[in-house]
C-alpha positions as CSV (number, residue, x, y, z in Angstrom):
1,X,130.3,38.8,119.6
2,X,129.0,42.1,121.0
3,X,131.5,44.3,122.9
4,X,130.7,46.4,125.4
5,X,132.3,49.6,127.3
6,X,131.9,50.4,130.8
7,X,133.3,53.6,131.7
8,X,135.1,55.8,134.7
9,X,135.9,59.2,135.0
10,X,139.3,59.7,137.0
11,X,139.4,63.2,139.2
12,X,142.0,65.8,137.8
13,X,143.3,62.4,135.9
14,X,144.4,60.1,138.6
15,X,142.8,57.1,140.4
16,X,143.9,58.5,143.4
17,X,141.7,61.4,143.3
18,X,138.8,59.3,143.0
19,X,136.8,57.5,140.6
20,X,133.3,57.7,139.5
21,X,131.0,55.1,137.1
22,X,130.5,57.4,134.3
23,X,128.6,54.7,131.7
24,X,128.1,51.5,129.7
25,X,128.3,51.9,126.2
26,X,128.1,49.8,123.3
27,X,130.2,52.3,121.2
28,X,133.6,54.1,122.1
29,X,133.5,57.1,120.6
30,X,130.5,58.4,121.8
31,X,131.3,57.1,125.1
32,X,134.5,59.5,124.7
33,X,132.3,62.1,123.2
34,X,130.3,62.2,126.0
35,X,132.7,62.4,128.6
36,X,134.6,65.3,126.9
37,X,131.3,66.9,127.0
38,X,130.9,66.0,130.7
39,X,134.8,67.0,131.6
40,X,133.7,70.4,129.8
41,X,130.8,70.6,131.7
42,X,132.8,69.7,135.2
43,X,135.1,72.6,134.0
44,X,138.1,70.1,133.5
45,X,138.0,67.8,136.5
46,X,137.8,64.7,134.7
47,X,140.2,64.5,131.7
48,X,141.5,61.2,131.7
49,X,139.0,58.1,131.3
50,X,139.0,53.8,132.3
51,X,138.1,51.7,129.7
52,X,136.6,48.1,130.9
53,X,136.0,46.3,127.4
54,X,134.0,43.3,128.1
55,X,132.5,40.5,125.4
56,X,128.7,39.7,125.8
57,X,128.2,35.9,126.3
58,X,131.7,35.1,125.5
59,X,133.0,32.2,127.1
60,X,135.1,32.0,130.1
61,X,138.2,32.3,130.3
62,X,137.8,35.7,128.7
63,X,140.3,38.4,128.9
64,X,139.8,41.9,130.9
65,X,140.5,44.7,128.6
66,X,141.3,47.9,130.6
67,X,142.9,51.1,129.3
68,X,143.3,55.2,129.7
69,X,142.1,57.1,127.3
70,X,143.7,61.2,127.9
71,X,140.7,63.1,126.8
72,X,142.5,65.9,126.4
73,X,146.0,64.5,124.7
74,X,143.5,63.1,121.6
């Protein structure tokens, strides 16, 4: 079963501020990677990240994995 990781970028950290699609990724730690790199790059603006885990072909009922993931606080 193949997981897969589609990815937001919250604004200064909170869904309030907005959220933006950042990516679907296959593996989690270079989905962090790259949005450190990105957060960097936005000169902090985006430290905090959604993580939508999803199985590929996986038979329903399946379960929504969602998380935070503080960029900054790892």
């Amino acid at each position: 079963m193949e997981k897969y990781f589609v990815i937001e970028i919250l604004r200064y950290g909170d869904a309030e501020l907005g959220t933006s699609l950042f990516g679907v990724y296959d593996d989690l730690e270079k989905a962090k990677k790259d949005a450190r790199g990105y957060n960097h790059f936005r000169g902090g603006k985006y430290p905090k990240i959604v993580v939508n885990e999803f199985a590929l072909n996986k038979k329903m009922p399946f379960e929504k994995i969602r998380y935070i993931i503080d960029l900054e606080g790892e």
